[in-house]
mmCIF file of the N, C-alpha and C atoms, coordinates in Angstrom:
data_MODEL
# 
_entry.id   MODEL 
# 
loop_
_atom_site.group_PDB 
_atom_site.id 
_atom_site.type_symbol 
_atom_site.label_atom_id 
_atom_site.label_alt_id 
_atom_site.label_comp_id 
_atom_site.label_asym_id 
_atom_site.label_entity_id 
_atom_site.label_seq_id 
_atom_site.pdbx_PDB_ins_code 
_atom_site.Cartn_x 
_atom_site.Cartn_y 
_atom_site.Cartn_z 
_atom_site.occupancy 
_atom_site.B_iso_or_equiv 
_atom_site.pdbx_formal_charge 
_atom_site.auth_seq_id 
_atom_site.auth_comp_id 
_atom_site.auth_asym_id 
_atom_site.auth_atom_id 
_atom_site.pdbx_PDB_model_num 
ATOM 1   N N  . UNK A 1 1  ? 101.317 37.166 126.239 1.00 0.00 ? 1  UNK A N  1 
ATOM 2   C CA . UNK A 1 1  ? 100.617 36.071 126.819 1.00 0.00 ? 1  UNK A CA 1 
ATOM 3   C C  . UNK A 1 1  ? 101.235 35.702 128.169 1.00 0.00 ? 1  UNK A C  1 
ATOM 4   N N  . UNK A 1 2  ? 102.729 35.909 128.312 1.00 0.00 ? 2  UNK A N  1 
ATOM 5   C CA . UNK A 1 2  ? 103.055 35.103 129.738 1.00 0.00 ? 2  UNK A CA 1 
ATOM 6   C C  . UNK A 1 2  ? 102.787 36.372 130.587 1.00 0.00 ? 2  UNK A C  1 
ATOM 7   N N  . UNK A 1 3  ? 103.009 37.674 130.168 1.00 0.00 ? 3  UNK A N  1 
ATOM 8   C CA . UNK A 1 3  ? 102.703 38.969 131.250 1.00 0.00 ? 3  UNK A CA 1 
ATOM 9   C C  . UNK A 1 3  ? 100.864 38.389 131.585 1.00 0.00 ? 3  UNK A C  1 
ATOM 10  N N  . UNK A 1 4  ? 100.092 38.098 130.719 1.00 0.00 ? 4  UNK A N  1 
ATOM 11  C CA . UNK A 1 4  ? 98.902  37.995 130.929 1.00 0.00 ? 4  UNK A CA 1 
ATOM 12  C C  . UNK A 1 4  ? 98.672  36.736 131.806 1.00 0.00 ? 4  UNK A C  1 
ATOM 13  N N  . UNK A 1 5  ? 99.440  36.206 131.519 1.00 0.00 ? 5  UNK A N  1 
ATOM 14  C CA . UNK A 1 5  ? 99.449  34.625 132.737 1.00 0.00 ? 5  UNK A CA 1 
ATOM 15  C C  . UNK A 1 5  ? 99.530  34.806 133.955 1.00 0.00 ? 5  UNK A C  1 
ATOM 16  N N  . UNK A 1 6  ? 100.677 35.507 133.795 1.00 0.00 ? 6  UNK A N  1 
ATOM 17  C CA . UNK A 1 6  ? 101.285 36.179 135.187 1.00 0.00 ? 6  UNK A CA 1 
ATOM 18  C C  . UNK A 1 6  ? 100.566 36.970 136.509 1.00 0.00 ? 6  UNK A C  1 
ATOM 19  N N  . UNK A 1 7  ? 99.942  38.230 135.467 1.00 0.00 ? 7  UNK A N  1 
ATOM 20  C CA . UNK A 1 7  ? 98.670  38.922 136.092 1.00 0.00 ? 7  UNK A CA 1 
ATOM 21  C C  . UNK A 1 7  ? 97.445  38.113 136.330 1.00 0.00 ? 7  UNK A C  1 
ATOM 22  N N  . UNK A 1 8  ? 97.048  37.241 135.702 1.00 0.00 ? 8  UNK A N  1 
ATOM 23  C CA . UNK A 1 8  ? 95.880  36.426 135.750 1.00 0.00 ? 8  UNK A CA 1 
ATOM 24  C C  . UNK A 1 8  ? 96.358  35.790 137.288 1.00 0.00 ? 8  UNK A C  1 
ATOM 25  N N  . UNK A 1 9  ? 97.102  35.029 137.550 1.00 0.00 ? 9  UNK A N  1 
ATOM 26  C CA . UNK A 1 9  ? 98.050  34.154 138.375 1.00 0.00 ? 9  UNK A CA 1 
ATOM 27  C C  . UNK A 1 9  ? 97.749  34.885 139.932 1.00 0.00 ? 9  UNK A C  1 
ATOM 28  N N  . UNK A 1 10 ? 98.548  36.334 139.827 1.00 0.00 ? 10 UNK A N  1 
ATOM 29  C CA . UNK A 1 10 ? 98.874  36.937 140.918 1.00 0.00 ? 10 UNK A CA 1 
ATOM 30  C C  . UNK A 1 10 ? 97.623  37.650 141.346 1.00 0.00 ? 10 UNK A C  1 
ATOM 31  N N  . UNK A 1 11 ? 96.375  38.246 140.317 1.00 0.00 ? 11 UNK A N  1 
ATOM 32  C CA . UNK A 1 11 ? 95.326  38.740 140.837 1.00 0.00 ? 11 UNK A CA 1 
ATOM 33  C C  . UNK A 1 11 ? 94.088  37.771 141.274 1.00 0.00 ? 11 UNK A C  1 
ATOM 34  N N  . UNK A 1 12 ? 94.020  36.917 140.456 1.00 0.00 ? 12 UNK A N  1 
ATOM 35  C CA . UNK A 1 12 ? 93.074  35.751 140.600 1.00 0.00 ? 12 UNK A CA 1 
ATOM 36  C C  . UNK A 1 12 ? 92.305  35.843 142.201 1.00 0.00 ? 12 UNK A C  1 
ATOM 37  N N  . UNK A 1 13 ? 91.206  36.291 142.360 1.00 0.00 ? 13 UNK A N  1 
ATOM 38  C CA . UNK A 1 13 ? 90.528  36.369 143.835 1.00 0.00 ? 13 UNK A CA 1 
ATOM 39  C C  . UNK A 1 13 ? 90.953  37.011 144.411 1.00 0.00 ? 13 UNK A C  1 
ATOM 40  N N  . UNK A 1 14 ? 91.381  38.397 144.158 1.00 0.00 ? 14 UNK A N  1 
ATOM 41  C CA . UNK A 1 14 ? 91.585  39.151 144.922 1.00 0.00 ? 14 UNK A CA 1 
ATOM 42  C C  . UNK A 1 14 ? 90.698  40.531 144.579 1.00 0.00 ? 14 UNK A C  1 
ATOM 43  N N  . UNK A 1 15 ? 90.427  41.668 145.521 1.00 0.00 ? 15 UNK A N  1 
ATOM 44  C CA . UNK A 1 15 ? 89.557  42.436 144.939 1.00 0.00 ? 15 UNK A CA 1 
ATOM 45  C C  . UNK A 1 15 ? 89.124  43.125 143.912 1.00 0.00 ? 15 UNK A C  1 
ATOM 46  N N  . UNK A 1 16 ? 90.973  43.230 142.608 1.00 0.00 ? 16 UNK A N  1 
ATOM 47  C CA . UNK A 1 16 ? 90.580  43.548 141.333 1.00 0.00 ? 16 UNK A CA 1 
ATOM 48  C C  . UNK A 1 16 ? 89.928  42.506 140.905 1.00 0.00 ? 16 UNK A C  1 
ATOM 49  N N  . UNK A 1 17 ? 90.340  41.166 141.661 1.00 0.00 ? 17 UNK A N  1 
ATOM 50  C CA . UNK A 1 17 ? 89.788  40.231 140.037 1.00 0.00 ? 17 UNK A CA 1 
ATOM 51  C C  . UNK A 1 17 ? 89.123  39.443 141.080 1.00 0.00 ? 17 UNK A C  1 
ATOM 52  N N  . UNK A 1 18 ? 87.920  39.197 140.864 1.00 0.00 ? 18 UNK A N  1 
ATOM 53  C CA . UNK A 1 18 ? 87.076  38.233 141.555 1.00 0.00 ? 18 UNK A CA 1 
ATOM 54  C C  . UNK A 1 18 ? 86.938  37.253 140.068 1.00 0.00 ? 18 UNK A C  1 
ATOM 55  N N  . UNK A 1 19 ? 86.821  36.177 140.338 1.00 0.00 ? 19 UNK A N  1 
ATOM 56  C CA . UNK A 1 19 ? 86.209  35.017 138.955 1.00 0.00 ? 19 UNK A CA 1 
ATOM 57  C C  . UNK A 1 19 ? 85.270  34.744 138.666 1.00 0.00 ? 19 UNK A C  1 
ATOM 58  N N  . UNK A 1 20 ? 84.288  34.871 140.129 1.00 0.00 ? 20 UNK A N  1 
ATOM 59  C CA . UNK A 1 20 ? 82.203  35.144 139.771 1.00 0.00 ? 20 UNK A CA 1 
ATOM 60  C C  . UNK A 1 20 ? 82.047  35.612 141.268 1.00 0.00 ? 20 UNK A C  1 
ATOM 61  N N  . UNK A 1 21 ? 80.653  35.696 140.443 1.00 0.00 ? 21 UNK A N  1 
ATOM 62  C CA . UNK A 1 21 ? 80.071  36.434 141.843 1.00 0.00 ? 21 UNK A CA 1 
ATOM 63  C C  . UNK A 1 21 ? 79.318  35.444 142.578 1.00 0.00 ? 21 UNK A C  1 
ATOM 64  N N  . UNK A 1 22 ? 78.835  35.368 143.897 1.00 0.00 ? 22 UNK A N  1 
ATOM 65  C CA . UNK A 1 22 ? 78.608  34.593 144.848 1.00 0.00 ? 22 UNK A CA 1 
ATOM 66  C C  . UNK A 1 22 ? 76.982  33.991 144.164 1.00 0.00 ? 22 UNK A C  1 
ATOM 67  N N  . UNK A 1 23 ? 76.570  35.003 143.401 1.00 0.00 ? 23 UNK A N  1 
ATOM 68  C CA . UNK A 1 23 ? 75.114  34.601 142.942 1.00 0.00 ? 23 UNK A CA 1 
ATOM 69  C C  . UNK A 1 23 ? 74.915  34.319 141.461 1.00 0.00 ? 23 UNK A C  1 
ATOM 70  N N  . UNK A 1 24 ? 76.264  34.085 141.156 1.00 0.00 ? 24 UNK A N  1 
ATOM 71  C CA . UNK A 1 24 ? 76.400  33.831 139.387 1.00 0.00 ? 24 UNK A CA 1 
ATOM 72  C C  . UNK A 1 24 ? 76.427  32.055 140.283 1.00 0.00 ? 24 UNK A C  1 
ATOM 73  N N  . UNK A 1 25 ? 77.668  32.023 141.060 1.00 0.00 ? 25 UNK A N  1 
ATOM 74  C CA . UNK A 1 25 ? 77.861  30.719 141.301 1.00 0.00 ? 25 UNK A CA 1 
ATOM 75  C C  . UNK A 1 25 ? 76.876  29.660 142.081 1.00 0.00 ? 25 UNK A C  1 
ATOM 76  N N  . UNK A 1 26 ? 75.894  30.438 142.763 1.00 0.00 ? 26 UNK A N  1 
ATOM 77  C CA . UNK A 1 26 ? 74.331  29.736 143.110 1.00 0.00 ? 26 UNK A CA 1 
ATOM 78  C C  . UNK A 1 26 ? 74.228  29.549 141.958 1.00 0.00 ? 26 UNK A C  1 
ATOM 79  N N  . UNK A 1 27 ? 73.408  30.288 140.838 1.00 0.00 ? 27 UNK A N  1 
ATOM 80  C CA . UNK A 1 27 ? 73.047  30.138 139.546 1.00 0.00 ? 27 UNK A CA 1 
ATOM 81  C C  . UNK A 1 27 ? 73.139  29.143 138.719 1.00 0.00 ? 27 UNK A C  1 
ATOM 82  N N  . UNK A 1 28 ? 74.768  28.649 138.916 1.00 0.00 ? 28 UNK A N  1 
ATOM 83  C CA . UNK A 1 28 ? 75.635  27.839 138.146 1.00 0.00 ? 28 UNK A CA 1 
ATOM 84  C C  . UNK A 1 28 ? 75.389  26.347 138.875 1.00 0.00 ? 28 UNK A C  1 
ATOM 85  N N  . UNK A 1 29 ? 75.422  26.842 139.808 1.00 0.00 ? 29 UNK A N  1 
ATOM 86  C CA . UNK A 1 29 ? 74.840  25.277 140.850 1.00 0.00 ? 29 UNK A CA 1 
ATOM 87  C C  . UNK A 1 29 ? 73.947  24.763 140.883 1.00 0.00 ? 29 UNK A C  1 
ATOM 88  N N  . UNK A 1 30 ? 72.571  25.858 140.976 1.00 0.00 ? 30 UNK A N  1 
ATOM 89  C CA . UNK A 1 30 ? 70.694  25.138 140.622 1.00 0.00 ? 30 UNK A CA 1 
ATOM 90  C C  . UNK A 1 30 ? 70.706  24.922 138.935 1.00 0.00 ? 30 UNK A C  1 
ATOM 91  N N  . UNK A 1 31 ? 71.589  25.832 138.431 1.00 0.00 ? 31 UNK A N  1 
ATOM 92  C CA . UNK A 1 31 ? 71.423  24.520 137.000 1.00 0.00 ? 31 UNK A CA 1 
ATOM 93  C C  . UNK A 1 31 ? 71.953  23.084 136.540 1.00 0.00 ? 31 UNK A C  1 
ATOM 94  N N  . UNK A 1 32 ? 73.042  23.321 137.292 1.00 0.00 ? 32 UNK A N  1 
ATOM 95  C CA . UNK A 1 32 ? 73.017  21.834 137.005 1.00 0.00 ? 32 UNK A CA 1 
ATOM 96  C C  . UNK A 1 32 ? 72.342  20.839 137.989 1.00 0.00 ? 32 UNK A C  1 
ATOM 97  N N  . UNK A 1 33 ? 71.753  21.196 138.946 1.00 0.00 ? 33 UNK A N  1 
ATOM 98  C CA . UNK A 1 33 ? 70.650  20.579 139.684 1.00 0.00 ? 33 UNK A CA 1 
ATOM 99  C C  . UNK A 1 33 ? 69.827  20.488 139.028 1.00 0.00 ? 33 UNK A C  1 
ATOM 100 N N  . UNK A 1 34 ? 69.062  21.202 138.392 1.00 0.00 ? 34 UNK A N  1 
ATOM 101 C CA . UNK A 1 34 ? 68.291  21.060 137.284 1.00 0.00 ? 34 UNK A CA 1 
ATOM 102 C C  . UNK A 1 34 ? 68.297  20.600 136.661 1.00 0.00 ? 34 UNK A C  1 
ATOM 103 N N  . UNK A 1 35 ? 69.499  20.208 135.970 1.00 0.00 ? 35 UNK A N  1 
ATOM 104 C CA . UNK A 1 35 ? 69.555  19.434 134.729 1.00 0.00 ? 35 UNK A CA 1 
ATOM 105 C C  . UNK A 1 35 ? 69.858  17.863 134.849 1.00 0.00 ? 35 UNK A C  1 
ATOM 106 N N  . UNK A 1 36 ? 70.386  17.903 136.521 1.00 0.00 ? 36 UNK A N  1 
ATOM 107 C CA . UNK A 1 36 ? 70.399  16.593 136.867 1.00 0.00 ? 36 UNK A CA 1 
ATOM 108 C C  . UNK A 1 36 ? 69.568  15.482 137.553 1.00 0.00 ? 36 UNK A C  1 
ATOM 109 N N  . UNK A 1 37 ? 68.760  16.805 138.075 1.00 0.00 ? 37 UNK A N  1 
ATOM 110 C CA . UNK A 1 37 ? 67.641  16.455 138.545 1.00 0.00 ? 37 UNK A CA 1 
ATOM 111 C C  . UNK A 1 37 ? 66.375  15.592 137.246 1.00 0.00 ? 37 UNK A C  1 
ATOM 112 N N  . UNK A 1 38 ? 66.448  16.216 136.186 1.00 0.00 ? 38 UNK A N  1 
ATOM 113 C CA . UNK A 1 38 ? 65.200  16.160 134.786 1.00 0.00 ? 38 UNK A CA 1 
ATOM 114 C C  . UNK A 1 38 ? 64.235  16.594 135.423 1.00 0.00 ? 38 UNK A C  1 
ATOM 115 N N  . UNK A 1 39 ? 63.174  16.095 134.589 1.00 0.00 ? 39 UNK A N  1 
ATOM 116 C CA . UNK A 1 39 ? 61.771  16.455 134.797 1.00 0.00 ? 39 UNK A CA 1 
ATOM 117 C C  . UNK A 1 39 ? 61.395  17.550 134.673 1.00 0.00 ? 39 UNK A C  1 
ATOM 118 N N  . UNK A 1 40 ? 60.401  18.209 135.565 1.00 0.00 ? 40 UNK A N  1 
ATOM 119 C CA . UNK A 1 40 ? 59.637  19.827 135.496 1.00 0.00 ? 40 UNK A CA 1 
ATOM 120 C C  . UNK A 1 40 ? 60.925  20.611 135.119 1.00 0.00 ? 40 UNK A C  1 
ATOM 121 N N  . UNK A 1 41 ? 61.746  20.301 136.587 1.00 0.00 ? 41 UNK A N  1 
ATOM 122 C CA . UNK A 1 41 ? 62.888  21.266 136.472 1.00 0.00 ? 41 UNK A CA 1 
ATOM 123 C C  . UNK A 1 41 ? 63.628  21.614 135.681 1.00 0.00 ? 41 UNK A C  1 
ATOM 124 N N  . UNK A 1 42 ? 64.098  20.676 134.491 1.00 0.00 ? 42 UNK A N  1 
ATOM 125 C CA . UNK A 1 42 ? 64.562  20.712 133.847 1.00 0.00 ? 42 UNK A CA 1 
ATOM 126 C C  . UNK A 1 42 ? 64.100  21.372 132.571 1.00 0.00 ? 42 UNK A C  1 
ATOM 127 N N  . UNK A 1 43 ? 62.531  20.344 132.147 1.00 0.00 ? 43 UNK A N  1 
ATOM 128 C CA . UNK A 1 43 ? 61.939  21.788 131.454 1.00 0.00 ? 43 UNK A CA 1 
ATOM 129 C C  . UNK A 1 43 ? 61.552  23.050 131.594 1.00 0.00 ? 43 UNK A C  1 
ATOM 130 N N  . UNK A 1 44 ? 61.510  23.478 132.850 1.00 0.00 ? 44 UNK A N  1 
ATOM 131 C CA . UNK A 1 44 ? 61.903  24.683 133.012 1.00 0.00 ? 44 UNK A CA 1 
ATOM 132 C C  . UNK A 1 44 ? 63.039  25.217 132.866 1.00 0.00 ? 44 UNK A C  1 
ATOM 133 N N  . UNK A 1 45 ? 63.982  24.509 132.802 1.00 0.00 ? 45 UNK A N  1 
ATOM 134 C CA . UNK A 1 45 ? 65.430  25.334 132.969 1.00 0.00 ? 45 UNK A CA 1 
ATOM 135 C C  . UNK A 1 45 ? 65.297  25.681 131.023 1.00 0.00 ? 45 UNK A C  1 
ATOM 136 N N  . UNK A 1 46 ? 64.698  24.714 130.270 1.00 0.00 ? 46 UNK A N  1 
ATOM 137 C CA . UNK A 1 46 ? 65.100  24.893 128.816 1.00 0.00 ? 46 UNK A CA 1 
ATOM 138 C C  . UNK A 1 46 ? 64.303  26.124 128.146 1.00 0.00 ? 46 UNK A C  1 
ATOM 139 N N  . UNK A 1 47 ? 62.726  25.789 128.967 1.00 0.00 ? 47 UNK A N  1 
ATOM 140 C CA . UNK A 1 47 ? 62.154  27.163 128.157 1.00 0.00 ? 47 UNK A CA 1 
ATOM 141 C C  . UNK A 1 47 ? 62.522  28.645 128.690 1.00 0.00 ? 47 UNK A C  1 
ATOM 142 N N  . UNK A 1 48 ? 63.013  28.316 129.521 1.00 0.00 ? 48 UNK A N  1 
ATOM 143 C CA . UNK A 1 48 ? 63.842  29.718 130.292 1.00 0.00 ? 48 UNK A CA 1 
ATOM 144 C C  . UNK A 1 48 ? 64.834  30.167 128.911 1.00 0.00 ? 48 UNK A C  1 
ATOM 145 N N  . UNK A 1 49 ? 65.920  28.894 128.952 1.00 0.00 ? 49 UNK A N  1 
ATOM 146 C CA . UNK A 1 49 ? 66.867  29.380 127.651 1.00 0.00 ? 49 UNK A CA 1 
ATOM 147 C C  . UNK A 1 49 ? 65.996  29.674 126.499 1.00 0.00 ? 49 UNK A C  1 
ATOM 148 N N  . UNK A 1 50 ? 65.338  28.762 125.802 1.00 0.00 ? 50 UNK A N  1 
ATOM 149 C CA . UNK A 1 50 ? 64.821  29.572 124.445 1.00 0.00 ? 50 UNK A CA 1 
ATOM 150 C C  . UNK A 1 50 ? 63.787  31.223 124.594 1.00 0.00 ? 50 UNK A C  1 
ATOM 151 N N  . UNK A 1 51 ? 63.357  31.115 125.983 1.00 0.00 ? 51 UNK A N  1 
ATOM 152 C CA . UNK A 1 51 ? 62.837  32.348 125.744 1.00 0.00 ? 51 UNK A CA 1 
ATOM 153 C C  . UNK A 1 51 ? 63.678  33.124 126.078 1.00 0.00 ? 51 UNK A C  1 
ATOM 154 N N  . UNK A 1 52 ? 64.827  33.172 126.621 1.00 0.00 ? 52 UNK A N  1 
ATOM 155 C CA . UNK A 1 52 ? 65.930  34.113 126.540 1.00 0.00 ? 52 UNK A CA 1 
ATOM 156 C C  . UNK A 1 52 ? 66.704  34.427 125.239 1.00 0.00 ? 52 UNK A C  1 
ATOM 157 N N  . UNK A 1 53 ? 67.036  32.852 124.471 1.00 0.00 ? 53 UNK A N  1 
ATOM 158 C CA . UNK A 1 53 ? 67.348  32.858 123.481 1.00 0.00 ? 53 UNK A CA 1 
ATOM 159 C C  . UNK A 1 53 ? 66.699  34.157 122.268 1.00 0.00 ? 53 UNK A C  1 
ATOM 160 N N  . UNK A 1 54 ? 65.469  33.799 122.336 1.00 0.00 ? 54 UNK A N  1 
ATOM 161 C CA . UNK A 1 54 ? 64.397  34.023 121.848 1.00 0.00 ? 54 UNK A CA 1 
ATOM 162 C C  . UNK A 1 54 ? 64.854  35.680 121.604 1.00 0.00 ? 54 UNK A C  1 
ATOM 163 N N  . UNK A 1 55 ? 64.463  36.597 123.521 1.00 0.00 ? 55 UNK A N  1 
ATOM 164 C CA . UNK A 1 55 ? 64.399  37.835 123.349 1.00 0.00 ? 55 UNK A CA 1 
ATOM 165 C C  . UNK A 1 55 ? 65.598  38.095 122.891 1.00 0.00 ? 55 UNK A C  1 
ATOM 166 N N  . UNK A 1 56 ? 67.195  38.031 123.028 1.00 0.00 ? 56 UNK A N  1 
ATOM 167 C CA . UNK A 1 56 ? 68.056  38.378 122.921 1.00 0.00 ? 56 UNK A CA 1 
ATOM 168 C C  . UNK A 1 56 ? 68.321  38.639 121.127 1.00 0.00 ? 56 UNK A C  1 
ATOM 169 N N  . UNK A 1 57 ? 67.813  37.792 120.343 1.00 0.00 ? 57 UNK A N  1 
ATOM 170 C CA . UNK A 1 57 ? 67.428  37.460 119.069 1.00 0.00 ? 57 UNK A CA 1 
ATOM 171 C C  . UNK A 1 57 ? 66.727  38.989 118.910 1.00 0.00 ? 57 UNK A C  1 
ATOM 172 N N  . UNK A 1 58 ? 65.382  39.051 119.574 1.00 0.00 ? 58 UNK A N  1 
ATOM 173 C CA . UNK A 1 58 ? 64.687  40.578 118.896 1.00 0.00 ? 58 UNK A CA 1 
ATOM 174 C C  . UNK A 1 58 ? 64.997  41.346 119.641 1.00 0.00 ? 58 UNK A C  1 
ATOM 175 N N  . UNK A 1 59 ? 66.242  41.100 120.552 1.00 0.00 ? 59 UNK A N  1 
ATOM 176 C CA . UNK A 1 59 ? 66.914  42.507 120.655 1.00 0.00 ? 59 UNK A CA 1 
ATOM 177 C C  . UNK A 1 59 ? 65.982  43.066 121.914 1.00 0.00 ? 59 UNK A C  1 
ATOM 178 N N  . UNK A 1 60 ? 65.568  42.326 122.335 1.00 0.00 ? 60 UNK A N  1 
ATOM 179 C CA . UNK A 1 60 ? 64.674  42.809 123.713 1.00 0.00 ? 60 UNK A CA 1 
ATOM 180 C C  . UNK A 1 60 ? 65.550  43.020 124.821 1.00 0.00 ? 60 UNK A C  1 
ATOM 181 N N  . UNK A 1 61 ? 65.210  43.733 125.837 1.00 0.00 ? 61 UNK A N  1 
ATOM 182 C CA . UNK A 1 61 ? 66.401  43.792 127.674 1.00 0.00 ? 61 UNK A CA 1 
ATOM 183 C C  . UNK A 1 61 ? 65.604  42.814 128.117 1.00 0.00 ? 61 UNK A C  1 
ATOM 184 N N  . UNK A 1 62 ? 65.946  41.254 127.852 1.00 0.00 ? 62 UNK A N  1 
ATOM 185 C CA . UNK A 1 62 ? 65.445  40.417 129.177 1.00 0.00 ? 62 UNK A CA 1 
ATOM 186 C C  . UNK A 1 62 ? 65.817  40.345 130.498 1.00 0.00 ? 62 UNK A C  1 
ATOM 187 N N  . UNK A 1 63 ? 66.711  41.470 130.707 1.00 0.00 ? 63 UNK A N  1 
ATOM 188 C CA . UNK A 1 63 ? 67.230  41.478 132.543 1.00 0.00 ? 63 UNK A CA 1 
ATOM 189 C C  . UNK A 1 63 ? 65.631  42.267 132.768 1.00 0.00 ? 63 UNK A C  1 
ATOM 190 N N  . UNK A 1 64 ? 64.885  43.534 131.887 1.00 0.00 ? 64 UNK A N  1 
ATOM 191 C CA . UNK A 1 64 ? 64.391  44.418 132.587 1.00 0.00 ? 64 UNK A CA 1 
ATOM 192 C C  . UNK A 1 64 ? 62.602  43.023 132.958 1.00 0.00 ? 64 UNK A C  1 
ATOM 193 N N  . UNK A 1 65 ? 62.638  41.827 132.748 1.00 0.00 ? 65 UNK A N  1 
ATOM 194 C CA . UNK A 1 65 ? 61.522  40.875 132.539 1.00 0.00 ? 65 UNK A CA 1 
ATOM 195 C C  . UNK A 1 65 ? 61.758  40.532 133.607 1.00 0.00 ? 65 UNK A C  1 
ATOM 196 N N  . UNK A 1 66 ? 63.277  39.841 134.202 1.00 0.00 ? 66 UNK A N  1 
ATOM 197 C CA . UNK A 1 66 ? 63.451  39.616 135.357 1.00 0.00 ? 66 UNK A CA 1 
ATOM 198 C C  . UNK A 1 66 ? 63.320  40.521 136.944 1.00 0.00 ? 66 UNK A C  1 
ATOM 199 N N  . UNK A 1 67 ? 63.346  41.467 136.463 1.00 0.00 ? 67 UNK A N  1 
ATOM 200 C CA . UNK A 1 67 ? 63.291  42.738 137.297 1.00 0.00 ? 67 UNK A CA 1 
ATOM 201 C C  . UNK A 1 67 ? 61.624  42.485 137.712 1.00 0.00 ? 67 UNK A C  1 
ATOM 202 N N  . UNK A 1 68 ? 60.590  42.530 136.551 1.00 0.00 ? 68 UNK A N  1 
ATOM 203 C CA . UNK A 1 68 ? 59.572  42.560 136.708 1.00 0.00 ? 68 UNK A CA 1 
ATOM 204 C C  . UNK A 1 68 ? 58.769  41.013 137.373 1.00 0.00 ? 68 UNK A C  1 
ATOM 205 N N  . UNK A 1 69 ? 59.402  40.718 137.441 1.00 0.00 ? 69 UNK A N  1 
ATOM 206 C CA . UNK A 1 69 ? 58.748  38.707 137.979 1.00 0.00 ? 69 UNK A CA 1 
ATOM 207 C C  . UNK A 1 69 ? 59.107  39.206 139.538 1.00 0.00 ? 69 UNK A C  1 
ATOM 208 N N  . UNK A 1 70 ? 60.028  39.588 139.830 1.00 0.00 ? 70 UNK A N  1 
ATOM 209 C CA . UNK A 1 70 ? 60.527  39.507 141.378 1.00 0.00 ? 70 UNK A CA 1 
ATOM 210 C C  . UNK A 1 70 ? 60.478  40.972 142.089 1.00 0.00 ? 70 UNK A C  1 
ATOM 211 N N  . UNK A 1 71 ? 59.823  42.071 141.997 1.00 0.00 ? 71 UNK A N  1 
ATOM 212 C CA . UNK A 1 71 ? 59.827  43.363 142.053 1.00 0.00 ? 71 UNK A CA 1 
ATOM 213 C C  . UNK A 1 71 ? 58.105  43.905 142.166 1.00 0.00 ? 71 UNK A C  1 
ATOM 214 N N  . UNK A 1 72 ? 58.100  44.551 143.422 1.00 0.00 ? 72 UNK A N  1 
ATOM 215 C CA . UNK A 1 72 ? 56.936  44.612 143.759 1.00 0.00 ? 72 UNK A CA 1 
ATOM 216 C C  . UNK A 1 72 ? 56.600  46.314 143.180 1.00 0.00 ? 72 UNK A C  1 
ATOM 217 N N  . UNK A 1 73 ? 55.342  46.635 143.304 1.00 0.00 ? 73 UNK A N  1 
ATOM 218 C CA . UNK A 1 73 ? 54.515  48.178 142.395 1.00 0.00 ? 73 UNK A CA 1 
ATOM 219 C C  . UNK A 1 73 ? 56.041  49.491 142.898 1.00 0.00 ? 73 UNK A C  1 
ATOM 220 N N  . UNK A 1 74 ? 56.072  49.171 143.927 1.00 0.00 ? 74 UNK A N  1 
ATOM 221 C CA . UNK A 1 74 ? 57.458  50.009 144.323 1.00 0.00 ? 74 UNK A CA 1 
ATOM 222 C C  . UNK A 1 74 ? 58.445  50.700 143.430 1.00 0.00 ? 74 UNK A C  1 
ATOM 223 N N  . UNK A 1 75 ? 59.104  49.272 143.694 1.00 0.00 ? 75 UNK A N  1 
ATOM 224 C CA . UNK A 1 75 ? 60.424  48.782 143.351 1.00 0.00 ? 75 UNK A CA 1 
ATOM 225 C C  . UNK A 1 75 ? 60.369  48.931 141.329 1.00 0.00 ? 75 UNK A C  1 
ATOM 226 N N  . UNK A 1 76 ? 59.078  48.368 140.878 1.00 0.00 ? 76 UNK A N  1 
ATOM 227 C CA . UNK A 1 76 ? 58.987  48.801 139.532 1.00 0.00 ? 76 UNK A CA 1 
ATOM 228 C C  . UNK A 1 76 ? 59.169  50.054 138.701 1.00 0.00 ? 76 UNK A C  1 
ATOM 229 N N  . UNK A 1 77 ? 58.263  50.728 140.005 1.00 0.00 ? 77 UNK A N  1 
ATOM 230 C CA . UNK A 1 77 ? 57.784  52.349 139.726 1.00 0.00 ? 77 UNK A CA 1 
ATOM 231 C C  . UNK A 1 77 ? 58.996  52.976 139.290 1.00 0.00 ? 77 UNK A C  1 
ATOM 232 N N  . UNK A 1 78 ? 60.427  52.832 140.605 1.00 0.00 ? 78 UNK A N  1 
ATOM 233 C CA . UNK A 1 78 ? 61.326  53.411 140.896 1.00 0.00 ? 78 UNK A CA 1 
ATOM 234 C C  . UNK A 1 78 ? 62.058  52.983 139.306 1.00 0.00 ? 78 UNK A C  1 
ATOM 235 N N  . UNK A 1 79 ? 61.934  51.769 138.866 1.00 0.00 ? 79 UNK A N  1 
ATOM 236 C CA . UNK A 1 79 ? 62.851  50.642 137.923 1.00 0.00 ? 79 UNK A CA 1 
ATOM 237 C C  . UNK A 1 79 ? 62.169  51.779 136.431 1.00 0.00 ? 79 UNK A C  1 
ATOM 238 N N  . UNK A 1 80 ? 61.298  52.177 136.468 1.00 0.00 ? 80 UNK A N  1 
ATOM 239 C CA . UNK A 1 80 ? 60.432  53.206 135.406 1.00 0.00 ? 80 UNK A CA 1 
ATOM 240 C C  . UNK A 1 80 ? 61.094  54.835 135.044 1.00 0.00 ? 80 UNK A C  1 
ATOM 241 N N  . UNK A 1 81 ? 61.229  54.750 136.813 1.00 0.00 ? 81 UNK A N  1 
ATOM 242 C CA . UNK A 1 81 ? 61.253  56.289 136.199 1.00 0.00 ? 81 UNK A CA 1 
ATOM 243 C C  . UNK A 1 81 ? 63.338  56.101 135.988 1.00 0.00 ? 81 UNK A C  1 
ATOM 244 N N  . UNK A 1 82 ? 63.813  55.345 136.914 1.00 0.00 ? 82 UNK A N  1 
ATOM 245 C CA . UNK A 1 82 ? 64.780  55.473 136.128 1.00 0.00 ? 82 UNK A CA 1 
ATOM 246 C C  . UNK A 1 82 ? 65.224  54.911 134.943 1.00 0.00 ? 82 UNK A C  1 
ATOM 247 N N  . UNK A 1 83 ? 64.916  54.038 134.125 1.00 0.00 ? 83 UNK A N  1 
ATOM 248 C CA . UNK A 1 83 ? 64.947  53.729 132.960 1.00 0.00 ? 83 UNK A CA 1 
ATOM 249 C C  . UNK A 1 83 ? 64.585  55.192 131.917 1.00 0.00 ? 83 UNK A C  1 
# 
């Protein structure tokens, strides 16, 4: 545990160890805007979770759903044949 402290300590933000990524931490920021905001936004932020909840439950790839909301005939095609 203290070797692991240690390393945690000395790598922390540096190129082995980043702590998030620049677009985890947007992410992390419009939700709690969201949630502080209420309203639409907020119910949107919830049925987002249960339908994530939801697929992860039957075992579905909900990244490959997100792919498809923001990804034009292209970008899909390409997302197809390599899958």
């Amino acid at each position: 545990m203290l070797l692991d402290g240690y390393l945690l300590y000395r790598m922390f933000d540096t190129r082995v160890f980043r702590p998030a990524a620049p677009g985890r931490r947007v992410a992390a920021a419009e939700a709690i805007r969201a949630g502080d905001a209420g309203g639409r936004r907020a119910a949107l932020l919830v049925v987002g979770l249960l339908i994530g909840i939801a697929g992860s439950w039957l075992k579905i790839p909900m990244s490959a759903f997100g792919v498809a909301f923001i990804g034009n005939v292209w970008a899909l095609t390409m997302f197809g044949i390599g899958s």
